[in-house]
C-alpha positions as CSV (number, residue, x, y, z in Angstrom):
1,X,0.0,0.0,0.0
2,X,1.3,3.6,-0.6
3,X,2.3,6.0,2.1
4,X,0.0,8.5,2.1
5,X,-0.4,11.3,4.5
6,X,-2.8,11.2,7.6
7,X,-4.3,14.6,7.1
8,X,-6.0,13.4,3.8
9,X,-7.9,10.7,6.1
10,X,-8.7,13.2,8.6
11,X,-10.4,15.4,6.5
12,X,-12.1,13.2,4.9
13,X,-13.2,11.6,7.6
14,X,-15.1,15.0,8.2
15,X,-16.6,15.6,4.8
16,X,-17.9,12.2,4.6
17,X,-19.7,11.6,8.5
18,X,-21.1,15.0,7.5
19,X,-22.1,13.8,4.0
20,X,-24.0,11.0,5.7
21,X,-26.1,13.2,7.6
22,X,-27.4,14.9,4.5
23,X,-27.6,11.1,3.0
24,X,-30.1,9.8,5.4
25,X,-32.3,13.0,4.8
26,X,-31.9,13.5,1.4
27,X,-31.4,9.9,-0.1
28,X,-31.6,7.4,1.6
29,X,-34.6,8.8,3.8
30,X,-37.1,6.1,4.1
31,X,-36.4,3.4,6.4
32,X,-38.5,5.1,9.2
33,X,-41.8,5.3,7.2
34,X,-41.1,2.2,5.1
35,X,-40.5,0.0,8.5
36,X,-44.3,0.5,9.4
37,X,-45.0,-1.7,6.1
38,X,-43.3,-5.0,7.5
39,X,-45.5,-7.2,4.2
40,X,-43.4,-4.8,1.8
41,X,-40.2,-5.9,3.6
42,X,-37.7,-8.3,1.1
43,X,-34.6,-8.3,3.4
44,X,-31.5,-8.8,1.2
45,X,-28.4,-11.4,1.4
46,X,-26.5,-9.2,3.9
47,X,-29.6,-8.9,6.4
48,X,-30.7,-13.0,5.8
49,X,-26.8,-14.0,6.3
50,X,-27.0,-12.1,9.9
51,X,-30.0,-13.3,10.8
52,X,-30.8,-9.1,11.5
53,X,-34.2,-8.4,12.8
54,X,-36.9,-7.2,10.9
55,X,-36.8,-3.1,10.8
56,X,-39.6,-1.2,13.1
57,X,-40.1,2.0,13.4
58,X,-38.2,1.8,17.0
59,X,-35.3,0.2,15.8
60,X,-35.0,3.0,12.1
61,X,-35.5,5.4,14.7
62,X,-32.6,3.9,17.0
63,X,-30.1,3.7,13.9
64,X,-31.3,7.1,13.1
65,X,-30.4,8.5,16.4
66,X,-27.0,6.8,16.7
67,X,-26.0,7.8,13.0
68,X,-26.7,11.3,13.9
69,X,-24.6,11.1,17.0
70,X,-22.0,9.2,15.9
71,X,-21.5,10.8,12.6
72,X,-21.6,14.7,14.7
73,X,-18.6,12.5,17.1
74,X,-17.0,11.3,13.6
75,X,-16.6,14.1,12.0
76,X,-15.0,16.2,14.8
77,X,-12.4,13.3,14.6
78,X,-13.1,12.4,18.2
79,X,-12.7,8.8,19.2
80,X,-12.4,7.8,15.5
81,X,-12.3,4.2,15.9
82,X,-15.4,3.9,18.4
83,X,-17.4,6.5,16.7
84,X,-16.5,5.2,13.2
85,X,-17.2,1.6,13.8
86,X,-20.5,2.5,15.1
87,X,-21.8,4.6,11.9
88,X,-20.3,2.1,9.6
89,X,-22.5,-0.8,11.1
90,X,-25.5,1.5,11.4
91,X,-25.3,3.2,8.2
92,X,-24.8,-0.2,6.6
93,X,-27.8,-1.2,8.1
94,X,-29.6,1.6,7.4
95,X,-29.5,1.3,3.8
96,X,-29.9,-1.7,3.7
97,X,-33.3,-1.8,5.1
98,X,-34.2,1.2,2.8
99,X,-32.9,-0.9,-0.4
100,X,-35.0,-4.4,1.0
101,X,-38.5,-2.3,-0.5
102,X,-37.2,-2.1,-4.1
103,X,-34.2,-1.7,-6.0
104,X,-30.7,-1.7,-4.8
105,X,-28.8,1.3,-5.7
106,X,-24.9,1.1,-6.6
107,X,-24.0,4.5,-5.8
108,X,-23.4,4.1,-2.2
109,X,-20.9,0.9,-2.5
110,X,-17.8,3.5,-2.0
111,X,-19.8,5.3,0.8
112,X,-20.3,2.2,2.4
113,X,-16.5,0.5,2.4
114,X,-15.5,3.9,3.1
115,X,-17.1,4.2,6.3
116,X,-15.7,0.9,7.6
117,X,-12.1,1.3,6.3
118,X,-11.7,4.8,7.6
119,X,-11.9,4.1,11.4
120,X,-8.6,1.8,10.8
121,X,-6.4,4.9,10.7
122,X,-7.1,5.2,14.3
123,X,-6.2,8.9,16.1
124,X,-4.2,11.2,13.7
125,X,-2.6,14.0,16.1
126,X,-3.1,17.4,15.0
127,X,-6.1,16.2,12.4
128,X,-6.2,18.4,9.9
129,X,-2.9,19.7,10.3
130,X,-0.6,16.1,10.7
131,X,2.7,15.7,8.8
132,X,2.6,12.0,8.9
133,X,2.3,9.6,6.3
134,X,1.2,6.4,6.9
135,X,0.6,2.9,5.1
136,X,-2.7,3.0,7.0
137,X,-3.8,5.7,5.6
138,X,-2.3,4.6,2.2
139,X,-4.3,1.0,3.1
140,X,-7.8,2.9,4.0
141,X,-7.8,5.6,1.0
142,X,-7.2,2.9,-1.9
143,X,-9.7,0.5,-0.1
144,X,-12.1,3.5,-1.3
145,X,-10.5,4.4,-4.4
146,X,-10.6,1.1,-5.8
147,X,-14.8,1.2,-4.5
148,X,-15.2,4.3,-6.2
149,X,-13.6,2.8,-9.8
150,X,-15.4,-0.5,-9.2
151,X,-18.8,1.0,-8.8
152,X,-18.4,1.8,-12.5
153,X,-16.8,-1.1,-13.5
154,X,-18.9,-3.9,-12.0
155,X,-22.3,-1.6,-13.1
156,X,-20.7,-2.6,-16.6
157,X,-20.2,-6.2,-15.8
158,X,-24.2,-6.0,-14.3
159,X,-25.3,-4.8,-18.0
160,X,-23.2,-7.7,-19.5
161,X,-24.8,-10.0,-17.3
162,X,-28.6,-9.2,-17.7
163,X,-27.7,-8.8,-21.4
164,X,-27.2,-12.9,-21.4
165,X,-23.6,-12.2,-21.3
166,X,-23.3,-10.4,-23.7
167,X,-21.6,-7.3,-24.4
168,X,-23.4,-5.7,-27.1
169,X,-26.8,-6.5,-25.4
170,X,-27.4,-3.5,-23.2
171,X,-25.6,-0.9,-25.7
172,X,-27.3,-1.9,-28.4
173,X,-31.0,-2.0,-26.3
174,X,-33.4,1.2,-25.8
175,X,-32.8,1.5,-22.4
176,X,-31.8,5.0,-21.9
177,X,-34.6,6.0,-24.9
178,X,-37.1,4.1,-22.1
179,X,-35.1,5.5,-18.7
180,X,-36.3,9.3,-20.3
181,X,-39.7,8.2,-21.5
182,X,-40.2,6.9,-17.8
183,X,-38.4,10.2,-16.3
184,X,-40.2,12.8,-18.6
185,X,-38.2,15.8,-17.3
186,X,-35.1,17.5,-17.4
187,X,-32.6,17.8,-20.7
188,X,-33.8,13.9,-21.9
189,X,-36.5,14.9,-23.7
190,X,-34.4,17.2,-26.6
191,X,-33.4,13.6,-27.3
192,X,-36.0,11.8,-27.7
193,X,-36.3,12.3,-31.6
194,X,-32.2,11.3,-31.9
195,X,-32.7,7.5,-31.1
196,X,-29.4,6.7,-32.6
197,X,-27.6,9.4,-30.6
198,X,-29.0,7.8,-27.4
199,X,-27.6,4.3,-28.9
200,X,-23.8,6.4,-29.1
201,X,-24.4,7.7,-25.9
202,X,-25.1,4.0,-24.8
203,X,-21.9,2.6,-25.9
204,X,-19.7,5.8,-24.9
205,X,-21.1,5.1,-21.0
206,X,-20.5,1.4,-21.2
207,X,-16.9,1.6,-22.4
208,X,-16.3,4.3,-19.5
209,X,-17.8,2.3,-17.1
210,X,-15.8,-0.7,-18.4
211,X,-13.0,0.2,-18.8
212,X,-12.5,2.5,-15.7
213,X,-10.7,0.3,-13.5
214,X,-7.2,2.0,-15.5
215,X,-8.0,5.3,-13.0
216,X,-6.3,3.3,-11.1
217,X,-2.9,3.6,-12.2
218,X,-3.3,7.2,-13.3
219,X,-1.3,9.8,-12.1
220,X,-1.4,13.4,-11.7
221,X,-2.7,15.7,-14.4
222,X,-4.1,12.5,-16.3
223,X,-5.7,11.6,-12.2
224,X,-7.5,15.0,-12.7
225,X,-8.4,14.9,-16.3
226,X,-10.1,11.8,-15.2
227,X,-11.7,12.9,-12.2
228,X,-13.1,15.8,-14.0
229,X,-14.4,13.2,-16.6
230,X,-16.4,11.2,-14.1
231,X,-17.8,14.2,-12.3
232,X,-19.0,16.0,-15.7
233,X,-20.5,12.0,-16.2
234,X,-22.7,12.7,-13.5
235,X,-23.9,16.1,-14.0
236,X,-25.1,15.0,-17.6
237,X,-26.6,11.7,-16.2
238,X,-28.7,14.4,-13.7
239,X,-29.0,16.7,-16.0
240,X,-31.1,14.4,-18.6
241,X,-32.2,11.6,-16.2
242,X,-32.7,13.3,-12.3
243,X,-30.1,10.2,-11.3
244,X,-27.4,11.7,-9.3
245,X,-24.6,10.0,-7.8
246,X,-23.3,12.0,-5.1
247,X,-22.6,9.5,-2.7
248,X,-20.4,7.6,-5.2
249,X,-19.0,11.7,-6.0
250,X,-18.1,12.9,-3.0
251,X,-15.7,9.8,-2.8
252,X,-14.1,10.8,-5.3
253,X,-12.4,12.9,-2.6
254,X,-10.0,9.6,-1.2
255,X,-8.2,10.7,-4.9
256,X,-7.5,14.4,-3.8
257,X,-4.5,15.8,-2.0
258,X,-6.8,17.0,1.1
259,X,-4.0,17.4,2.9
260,X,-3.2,20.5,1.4
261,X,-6.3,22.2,2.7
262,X,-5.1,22.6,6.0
263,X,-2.2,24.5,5.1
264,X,-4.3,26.7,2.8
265,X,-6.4,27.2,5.4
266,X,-3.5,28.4,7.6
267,X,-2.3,30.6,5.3
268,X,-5.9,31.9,4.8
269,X,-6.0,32.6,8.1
270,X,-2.4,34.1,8.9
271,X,-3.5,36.5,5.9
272,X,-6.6,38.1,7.3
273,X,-4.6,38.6,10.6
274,X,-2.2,40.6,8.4
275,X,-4.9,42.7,6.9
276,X,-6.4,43.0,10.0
277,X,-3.3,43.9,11.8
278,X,-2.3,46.3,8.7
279,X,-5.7,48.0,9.1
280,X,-5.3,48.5,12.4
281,X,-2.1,50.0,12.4
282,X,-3.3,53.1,10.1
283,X,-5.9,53.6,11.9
284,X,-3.5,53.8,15.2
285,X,-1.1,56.6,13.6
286,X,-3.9,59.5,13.0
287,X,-4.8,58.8,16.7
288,X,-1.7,59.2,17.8
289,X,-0.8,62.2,15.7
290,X,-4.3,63.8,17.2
291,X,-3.2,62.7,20.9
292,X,0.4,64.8,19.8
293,X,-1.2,67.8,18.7
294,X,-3.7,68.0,21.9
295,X,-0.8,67.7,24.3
296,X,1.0,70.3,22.4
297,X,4.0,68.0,20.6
């Protein structure tokens, strides 16, 4: 694993506990008011293998309690490990009683692993503002880099799969041409007369998705160009279909250098002390010239 610095774990730790507060009330928000339907309830692989309980609205209400403590405790980078451990189990459980009503949704595979990998780092002294480097940190960030790039890879191997195996099945299909018939709204429906644009725009997002995993060896400007990639991949998948995937985005973040924010935010801070000092001063020398003249110097 690489030796990568702690600070990047530390802050990230605190963008995505906070993240997961605005998941479980923007996203995945529905455990609470689906757990009073227990004949809807289809509990999947994860929940049958641990023999978990069937969800009621006092246990959703539990998890929702200890999420919102433990991810507030989480993100302050108090007792990581403690803290961390316990969102990652509840927030794993969490969705997965809100995806045992209907479909199961990718995008929060990287959200998920990341939650359980990042309380392995343990206490980082100074947080944001460490100069260690680590192979646990290396260890925990791939861990969710390799989530991220495999949530678009094995979506590809998913299309292969329910194509018969094979690969021409899904890009060649109507799918997207039906996904904007069934979502009539935003920028989908300028296409709808361009069927064969929608069949290029097919195969362009299965050969991303396929062959992603190679962000995985990029470097530098080509990291970013990629990045950038993905992220514009998203705001056009929004954009015509109203499917976001900002779980899956905002890990996209384990790729960043974070640890350079907390020296920018030093030096953010060390210059408006300046300034303010500066302004300060000039307005301390008319003072004192006025005090001079009253006293007769």
């Amino acid at each position: 694993m690489p030796v990568l610095p702690e600070s990047r774990v530390a802050v990230l730790r605190t963008v995505l506990y906070l993240f997961v507060i605005i998941d479980i009330h923007l996203f995945v928000r529905d455990p609470i008011p689906l757990s009073r339907h227990p004949e809807l309830y289809q509990p999947l692989l994860i929940e049958r293998a641990l023999h978990l309980p069937a969800p009621s609205v006092p246990l959703t209400f539990t998890l929702y309690v200890i999420l919102m403590a433990g991810c507030l405790l989480a993100a302050s980078n108090l007792l990581p490990r403690l803290a961390g451990g316990v969102v990652a189990a509840a927030f794993t459980w969490w969705t997965a009683i809100g995806m045992s009503y209907g479909k199961v949704d990718h995008d929060h595979l990287a959200l998920v692993v990341a939650l359980w990998v990042l309380p392995t780092v343990g206490v980082i002294a100074d947080r944001w503002r460490s100069t260690e480097r680590s192979a646990q940190a290396g260890w925990a960030l791939k861990c969710i880099q390799i989530s991220v790039i495999f949530t678009y890879f094995l979506s590809a191997l998913t299309k292969i799969r329910s194509g018969g195996w094979s690969i021409t099945s899904w890009p060649e299909s109507s799918i997207l041409l039906w996904a904007i018939v069934r979502r009539p709204h935003g920028l989908g429906q300028f296409l709808l007369p361009y069927p064969e644009l929608l069949h290029i725009m097919q195969w362009f997002s299965f050969t991303a998705e396929l062959t992603a995993v190679v962000v995985l060896w990029l470097r530098g400007r080509a990291l970013l160009a990629a990045a950038v990639f993905w992220m514009g991949f998203h705001v056009f998948t929004l954009a015509i279909l109203y499917i976001h995937f900002a779980p899956t985005a905002i890990c996209w973040l384990a790729f960043a250098p974070l640890e350079r924010f907390g020296p920018w935010l030093r030096r953010i801070k060390a210059s408006r002390r300046e300034r303010a000092s500066r302004r300060s001063a000039r307005h301390a020398v008319p003072v004192l010239r006025d005090q001079a003249v009253d006293s007769g110097g």
